[in-house]
HTML snippet that shows the backbone in 3Dmol.js (N, CA, C, O; Angstrom):
<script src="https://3Dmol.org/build/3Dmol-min.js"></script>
<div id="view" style="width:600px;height:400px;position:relative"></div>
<script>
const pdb = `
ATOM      1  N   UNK A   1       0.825  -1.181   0.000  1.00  0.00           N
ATOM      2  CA  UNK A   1       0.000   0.000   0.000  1.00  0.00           C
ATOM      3  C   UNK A   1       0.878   1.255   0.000  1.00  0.00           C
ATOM      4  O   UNK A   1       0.731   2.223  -0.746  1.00  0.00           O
ATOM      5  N   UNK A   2       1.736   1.111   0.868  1.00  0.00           N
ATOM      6  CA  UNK A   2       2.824   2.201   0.619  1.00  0.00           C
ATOM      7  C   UNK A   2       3.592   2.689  -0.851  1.00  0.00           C
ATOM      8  O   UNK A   2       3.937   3.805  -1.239  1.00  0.00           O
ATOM      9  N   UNK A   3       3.678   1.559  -1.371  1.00  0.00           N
ATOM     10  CA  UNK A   3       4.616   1.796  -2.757  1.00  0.00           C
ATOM     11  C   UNK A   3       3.427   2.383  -3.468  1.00  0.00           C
ATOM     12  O   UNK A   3       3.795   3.196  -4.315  1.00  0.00           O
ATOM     13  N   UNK A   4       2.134   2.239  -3.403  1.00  0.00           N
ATOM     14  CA  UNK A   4       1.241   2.286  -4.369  1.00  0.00           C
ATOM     15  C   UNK A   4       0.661   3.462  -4.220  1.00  0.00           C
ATOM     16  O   UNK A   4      -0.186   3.976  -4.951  1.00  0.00           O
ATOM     17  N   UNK A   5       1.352   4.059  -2.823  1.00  0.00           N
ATOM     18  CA  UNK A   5       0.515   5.722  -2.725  1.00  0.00           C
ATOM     19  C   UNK A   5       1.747   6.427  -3.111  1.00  0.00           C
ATOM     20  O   UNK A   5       1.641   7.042  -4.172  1.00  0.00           O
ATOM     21  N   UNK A   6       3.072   6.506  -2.428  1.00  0.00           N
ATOM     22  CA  UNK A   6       4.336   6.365  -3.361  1.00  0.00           C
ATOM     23  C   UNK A   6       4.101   6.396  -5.087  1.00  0.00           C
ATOM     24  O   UNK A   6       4.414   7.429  -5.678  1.00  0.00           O
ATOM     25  N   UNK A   7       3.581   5.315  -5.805  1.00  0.00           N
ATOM     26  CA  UNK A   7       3.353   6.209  -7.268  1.00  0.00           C
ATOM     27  C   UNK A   7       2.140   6.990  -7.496  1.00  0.00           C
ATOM     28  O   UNK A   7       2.073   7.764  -8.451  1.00  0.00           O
ATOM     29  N   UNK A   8       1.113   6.820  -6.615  1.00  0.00           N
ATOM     30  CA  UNK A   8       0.325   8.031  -6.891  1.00  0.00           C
ATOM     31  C   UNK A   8       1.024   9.690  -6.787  1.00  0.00           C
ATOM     32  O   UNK A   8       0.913  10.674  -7.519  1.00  0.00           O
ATOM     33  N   UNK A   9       1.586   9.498  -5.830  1.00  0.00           N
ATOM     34  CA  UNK A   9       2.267  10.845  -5.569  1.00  0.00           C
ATOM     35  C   UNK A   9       2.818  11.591  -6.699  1.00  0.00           C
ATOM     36  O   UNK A   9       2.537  12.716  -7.112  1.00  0.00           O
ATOM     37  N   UNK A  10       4.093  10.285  -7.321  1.00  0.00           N
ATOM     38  CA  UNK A  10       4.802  10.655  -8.023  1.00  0.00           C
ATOM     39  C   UNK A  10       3.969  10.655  -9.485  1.00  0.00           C
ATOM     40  O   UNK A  10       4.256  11.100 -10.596  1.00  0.00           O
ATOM     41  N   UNK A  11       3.334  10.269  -9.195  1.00  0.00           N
ATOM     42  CA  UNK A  11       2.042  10.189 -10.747  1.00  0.00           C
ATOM     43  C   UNK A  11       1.536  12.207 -10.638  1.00  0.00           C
ATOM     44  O   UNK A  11       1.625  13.150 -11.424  1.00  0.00           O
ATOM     45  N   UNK A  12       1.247  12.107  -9.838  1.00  0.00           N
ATOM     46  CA  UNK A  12       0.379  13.375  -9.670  1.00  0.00           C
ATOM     47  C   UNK A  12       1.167  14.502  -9.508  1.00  0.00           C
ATOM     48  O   UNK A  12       0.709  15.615  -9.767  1.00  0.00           O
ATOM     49  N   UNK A  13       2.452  14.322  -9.054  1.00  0.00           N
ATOM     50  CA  UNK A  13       3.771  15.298  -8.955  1.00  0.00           C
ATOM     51  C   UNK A  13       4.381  15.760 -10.684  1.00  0.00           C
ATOM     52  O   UNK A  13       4.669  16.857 -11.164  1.00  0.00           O
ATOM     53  N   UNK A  14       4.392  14.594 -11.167  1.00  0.00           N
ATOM     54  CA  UNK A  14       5.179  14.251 -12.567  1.00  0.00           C
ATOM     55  C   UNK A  14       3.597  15.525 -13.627  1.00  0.00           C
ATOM     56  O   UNK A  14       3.711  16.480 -14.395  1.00  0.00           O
ATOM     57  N   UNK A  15       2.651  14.956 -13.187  1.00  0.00           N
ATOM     58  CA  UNK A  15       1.306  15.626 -14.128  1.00  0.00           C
ATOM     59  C   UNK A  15       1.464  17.156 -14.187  1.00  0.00           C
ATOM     60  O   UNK A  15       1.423  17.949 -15.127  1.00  0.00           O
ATOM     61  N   UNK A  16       1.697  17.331 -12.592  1.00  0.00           N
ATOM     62  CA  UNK A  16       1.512  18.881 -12.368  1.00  0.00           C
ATOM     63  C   UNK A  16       2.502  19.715 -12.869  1.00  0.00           C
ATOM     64  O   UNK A  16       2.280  20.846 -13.302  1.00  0.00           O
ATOM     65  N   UNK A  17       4.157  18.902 -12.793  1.00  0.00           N
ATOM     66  CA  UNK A  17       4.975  19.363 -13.406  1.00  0.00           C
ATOM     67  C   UNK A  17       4.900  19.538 -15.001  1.00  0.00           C
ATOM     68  O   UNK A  17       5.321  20.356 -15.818  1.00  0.00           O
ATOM     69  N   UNK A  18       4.250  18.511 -15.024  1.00  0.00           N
ATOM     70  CA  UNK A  18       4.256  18.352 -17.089  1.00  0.00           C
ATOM     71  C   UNK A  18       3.273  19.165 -17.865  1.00  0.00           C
ATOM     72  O   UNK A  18       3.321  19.367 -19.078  1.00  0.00           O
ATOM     73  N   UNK A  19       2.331  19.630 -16.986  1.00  0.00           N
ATOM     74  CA  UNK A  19       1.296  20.413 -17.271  1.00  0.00           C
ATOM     75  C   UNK A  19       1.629  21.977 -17.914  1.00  0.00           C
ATOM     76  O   UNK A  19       1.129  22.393 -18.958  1.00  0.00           O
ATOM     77  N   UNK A  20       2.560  22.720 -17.075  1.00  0.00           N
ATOM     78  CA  UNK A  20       3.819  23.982 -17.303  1.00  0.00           C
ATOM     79  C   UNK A  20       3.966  23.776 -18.302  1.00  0.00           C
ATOM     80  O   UNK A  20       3.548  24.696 -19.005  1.00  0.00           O
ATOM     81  N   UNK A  21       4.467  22.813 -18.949  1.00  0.00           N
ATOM     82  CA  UNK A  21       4.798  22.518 -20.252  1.00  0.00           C
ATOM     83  C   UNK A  21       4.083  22.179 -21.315  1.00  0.00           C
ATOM     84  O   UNK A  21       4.328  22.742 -22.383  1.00  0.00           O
ATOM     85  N   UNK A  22       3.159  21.289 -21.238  1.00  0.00           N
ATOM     86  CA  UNK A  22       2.021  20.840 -22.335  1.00  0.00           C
ATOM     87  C   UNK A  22       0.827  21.530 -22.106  1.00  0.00           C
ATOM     88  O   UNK A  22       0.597  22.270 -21.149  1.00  0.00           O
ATOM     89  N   UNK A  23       0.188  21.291 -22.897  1.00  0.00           N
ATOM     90  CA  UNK A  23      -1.370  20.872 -22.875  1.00  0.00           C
ATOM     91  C   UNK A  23      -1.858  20.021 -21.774  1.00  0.00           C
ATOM     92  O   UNK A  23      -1.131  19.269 -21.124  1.00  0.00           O
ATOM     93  N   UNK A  24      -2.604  20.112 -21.669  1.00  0.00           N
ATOM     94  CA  UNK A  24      -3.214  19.561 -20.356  1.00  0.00           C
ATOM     95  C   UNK A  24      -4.207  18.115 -21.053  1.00  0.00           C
ATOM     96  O   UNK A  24      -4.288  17.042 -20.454  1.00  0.00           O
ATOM     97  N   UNK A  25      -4.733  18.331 -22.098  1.00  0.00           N
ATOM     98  CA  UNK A  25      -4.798  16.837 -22.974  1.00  0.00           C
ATOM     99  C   UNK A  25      -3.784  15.925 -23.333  1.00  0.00           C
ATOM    100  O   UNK A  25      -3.982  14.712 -23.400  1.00  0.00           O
ATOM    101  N   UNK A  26      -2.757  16.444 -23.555  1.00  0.00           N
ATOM    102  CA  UNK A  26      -1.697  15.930 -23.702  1.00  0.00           C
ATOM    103  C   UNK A  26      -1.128  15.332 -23.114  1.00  0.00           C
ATOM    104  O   UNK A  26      -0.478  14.405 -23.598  1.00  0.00           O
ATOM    105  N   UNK A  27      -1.135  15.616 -21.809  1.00  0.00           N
ATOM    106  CA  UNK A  27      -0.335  14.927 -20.315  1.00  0.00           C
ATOM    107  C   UNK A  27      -1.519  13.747 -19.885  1.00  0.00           C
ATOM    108  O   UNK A  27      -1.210  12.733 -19.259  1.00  0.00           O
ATOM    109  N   UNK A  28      -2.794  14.024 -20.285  1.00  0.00           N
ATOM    110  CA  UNK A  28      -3.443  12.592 -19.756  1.00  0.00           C
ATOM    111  C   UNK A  28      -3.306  11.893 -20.990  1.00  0.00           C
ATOM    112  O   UNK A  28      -3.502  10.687 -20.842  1.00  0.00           O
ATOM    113  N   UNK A  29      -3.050  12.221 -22.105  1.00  0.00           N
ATOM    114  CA  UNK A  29      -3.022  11.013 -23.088  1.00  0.00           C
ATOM    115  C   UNK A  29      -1.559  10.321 -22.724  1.00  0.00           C
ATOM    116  O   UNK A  29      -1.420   9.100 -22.801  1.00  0.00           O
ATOM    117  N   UNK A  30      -0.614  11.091 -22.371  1.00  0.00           N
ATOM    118  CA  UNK A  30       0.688  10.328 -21.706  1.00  0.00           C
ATOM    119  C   UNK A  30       0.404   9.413 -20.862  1.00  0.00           C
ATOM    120  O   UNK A  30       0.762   8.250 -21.048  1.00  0.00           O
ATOM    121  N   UNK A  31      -0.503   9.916 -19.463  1.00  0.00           N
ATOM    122  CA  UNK A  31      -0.767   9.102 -18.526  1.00  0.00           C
ATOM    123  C   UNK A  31      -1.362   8.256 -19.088  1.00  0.00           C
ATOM    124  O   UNK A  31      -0.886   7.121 -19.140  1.00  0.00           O
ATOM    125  N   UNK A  32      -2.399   8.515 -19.587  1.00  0.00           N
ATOM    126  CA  UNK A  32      -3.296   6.979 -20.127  1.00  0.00           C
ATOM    127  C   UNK A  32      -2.191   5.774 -20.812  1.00  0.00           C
ATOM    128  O   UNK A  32      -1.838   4.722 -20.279  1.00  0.00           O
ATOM    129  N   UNK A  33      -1.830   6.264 -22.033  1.00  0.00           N
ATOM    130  CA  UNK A  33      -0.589   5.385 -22.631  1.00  0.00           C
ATOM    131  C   UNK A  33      -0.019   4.558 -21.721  1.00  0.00           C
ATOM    132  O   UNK A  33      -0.016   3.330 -21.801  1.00  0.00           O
ATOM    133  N   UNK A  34       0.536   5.307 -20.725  1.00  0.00           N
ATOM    134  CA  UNK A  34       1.526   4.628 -19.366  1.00  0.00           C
ATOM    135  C   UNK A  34       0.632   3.893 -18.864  1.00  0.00           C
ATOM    136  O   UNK A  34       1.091   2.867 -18.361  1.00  0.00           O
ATOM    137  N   UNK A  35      -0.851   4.051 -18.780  1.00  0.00           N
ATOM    138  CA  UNK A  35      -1.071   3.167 -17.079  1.00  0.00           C
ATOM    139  C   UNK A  35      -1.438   1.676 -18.344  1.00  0.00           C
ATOM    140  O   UNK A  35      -1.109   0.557 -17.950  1.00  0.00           O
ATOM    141  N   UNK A  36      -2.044   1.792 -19.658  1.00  0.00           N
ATOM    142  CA  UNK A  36      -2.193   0.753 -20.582  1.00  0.00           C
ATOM    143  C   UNK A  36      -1.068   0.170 -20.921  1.00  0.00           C
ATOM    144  O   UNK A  36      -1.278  -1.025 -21.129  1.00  0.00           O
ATOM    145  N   UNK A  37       0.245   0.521 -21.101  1.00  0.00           N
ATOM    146  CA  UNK A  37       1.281  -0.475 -21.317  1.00  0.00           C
ATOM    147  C   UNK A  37       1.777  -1.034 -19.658  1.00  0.00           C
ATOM    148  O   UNK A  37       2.329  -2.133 -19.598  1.00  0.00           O
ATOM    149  N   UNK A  38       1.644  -0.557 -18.876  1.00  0.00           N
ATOM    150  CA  UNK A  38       2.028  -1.417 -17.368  1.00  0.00           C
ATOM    151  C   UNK A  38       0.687  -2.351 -17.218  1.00  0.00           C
ATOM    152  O   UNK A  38       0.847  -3.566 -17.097  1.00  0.00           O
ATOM    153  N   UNK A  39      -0.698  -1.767 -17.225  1.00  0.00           N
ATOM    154  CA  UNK A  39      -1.206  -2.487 -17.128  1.00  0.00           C
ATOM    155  C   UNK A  39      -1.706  -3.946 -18.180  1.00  0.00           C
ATOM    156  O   UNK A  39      -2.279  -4.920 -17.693  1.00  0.00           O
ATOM    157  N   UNK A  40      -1.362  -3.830 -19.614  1.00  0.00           N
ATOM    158  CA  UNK A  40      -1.141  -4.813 -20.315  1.00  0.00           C
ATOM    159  C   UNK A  40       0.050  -5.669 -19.652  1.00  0.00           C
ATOM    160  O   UNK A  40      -0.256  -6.826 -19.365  1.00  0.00           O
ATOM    161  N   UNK A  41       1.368  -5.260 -19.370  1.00  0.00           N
ATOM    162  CA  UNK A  41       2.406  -5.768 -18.605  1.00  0.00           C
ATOM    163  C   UNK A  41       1.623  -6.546 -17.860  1.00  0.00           C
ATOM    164  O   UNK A  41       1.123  -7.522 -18.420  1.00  0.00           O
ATOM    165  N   UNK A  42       1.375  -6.342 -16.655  1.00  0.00           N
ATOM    166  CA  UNK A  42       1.087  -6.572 -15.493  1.00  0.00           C
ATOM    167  C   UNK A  42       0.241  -8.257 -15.827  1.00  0.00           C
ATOM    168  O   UNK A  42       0.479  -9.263 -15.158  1.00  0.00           O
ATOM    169  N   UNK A  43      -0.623  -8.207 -16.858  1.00  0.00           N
ATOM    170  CA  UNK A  43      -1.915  -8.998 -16.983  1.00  0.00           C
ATOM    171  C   UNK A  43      -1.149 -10.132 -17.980  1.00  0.00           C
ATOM    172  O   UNK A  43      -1.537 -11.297 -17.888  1.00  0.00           O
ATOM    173  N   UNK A  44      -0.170  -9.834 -18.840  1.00  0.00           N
ATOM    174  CA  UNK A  44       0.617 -10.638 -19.141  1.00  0.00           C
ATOM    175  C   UNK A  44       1.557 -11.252 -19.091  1.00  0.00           C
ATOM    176  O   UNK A  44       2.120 -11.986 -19.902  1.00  0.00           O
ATOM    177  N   UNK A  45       1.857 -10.813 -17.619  1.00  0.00           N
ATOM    178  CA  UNK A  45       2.626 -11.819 -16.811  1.00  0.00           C
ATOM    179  C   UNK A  45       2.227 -12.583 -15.699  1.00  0.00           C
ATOM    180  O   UNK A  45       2.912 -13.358 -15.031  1.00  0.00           O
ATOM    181  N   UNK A  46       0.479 -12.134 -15.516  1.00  0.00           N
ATOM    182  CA  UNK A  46       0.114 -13.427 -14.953  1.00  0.00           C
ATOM    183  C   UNK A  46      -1.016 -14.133 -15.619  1.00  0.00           C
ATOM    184  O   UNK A  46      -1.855 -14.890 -15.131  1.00  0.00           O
ATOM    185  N   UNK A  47      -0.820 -13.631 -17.103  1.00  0.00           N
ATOM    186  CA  UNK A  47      -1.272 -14.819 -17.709  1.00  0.00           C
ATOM    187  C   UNK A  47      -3.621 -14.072 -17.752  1.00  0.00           C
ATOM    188  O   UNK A  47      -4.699 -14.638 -17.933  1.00  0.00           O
ATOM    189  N   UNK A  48      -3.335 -13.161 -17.570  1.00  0.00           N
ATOM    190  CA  UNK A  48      -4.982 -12.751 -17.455  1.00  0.00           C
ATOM    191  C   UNK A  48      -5.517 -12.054 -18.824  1.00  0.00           C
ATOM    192  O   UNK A  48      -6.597 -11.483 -18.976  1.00  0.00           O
ATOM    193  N   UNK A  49      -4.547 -12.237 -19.723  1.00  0.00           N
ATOM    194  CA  UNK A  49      -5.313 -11.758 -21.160  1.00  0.00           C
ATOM    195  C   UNK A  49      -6.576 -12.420 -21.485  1.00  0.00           C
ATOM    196  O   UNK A  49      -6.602 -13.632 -21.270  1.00  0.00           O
ATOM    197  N   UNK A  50      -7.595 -11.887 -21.944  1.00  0.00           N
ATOM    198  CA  UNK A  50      -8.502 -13.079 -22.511  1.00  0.00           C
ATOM    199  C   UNK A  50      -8.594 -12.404 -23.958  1.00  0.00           C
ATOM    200  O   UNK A  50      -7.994 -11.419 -24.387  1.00  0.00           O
ATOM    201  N   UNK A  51      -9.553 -13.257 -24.594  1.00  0.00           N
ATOM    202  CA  UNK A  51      -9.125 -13.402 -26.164  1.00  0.00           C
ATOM    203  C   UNK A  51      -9.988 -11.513 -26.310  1.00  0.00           C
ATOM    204  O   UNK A  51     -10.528 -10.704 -25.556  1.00  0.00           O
ATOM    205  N   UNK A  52      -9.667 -11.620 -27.605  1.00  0.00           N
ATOM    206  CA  UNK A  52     -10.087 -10.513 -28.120  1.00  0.00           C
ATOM    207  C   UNK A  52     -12.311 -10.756 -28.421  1.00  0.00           C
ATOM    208  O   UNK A  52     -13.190  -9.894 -28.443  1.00  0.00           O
ATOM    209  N   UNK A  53     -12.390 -12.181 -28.576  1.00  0.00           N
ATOM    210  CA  UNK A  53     -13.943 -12.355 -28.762  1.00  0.00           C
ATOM    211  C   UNK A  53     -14.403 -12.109 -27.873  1.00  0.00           C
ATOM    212  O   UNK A  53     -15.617 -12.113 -28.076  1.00  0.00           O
ATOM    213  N   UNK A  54     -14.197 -11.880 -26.945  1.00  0.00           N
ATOM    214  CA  UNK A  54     -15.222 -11.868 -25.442  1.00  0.00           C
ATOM    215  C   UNK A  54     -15.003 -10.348 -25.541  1.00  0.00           C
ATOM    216  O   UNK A  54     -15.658 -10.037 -24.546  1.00  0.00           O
ATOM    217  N   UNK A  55     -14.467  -8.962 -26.118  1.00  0.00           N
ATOM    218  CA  UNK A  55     -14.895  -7.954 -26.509  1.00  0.00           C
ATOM    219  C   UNK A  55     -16.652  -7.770 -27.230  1.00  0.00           C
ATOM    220  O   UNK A  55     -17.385  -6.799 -27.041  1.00  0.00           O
ATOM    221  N   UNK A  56     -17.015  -9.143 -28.151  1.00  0.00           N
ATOM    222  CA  UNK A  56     -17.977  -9.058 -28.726  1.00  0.00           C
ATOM    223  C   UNK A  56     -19.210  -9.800 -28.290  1.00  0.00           C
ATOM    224  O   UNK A  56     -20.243 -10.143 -28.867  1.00  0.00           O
ATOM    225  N   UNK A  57     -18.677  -9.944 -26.907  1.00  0.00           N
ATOM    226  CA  UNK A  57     -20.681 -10.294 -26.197  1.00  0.00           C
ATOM    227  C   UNK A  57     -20.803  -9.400 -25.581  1.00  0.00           C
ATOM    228  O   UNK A  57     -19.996  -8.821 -24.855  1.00  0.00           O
ATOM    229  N   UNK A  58     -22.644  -9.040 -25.993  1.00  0.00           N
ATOM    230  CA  UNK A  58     -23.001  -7.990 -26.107  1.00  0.00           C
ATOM    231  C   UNK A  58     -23.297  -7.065 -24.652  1.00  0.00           C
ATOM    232  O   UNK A  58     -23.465  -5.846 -24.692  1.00  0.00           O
ATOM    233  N   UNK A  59     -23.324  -7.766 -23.540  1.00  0.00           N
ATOM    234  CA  UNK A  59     -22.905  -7.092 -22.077  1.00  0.00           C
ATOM    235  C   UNK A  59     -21.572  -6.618 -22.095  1.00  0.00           C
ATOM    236  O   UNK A  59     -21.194  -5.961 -21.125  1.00  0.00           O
ATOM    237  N   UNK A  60     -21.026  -6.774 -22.752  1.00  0.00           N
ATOM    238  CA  UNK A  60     -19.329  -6.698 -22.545  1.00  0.00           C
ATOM    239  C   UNK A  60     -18.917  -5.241 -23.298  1.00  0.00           C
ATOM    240  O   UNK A  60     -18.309  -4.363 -22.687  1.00  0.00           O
ATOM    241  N   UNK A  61     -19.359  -5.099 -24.796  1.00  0.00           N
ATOM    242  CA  UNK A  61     -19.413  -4.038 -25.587  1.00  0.00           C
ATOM    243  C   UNK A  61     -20.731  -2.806 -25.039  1.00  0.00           C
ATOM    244  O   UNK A  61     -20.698  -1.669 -25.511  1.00  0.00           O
ATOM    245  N   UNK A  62     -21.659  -3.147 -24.178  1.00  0.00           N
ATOM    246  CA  UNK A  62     -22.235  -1.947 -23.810  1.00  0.00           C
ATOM    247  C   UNK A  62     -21.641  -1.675 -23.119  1.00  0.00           C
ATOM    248  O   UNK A  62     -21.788  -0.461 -22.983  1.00  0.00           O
ATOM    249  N   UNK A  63     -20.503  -2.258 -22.059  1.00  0.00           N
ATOM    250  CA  UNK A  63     -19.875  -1.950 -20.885  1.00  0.00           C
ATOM    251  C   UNK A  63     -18.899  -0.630 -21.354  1.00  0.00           C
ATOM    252  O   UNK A  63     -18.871   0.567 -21.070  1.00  0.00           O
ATOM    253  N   UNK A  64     -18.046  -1.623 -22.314  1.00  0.00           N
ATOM    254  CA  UNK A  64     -17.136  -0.633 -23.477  1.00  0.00           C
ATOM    255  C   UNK A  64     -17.519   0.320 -23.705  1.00  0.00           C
ATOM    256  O   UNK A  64     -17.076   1.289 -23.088  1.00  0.00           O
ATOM    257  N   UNK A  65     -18.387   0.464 -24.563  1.00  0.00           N
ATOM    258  CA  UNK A  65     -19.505   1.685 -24.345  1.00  0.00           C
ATOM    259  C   UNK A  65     -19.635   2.949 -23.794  1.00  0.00           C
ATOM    260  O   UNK A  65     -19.273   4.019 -24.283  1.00  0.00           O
ATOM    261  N   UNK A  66     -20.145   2.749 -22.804  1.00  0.00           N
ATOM    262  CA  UNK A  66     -20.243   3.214 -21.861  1.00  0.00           C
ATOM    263  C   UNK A  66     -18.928   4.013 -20.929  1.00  0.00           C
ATOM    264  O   UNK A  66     -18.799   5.128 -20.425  1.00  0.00           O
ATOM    265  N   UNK A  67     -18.112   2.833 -21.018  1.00  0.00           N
ATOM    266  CA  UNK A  67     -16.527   3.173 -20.134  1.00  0.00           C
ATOM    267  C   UNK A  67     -16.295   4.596 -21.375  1.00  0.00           C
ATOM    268  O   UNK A  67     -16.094   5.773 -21.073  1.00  0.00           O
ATOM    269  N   UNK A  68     -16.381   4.135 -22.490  1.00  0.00           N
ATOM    270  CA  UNK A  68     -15.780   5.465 -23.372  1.00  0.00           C
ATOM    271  C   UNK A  68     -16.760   6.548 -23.506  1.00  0.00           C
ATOM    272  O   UNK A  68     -16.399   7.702 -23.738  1.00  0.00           O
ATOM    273  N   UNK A  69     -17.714   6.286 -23.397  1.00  0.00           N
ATOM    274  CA  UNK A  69     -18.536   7.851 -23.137  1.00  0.00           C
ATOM    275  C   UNK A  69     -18.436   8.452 -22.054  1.00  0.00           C
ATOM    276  O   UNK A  69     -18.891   9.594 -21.997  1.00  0.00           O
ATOM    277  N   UNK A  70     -17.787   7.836 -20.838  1.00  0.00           N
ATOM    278  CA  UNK A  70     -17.662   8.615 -19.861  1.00  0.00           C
ATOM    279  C   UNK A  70     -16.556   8.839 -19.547  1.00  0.00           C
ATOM    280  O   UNK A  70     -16.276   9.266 -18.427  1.00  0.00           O
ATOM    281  N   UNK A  71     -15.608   8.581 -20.543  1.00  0.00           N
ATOM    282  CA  UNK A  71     -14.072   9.229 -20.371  1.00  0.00           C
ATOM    283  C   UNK A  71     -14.514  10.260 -21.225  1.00  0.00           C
ATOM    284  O   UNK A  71     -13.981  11.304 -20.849  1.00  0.00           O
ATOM    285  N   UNK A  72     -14.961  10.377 -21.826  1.00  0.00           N
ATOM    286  CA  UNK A  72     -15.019  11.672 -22.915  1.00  0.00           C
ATOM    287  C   UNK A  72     -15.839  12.857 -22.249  1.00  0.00           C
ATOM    288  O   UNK A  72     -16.012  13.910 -22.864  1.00  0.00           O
TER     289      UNK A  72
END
`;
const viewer = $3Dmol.createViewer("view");
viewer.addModel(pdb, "pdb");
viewer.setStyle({}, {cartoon: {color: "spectrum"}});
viewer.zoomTo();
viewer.render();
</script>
């Protein structure tokens, strides 16, 4: 729990700093990028990928859905 508030910090330290500098869209499309390649990492090293078809049952794609209309 410690290490994990430890990178929040430094997550949220690194943003505020990068912000001065960019766009402020810009720095979450960084973050996003980052937390999707650790978290692909993460799931493929213990083996938790599932196939790409289970994107296409249809509880699964309204979920999708949904997750992206409310990032936007």
């Amino acid at each position: 729990m410690a290490v994990s508030m430890a990178a929040f910090s430094v997550n949220d330290a690194t943003a505020k700093y990068l912000t001065t500098q960019m766009n402020f869209g810009q720095v979450m499309l960084l973050r996003g990028l980052f937390a999707c390649i650790l978290i692909a990492a993460l799931t493929t090293h213990r083996g938790a990928m599932r196939p790409i078809r289970t994107l296409f049952v249809p509880a699964v794609a309204l979920r999708v859905c949904g997750e992206i209309g409310g990032s936007a």
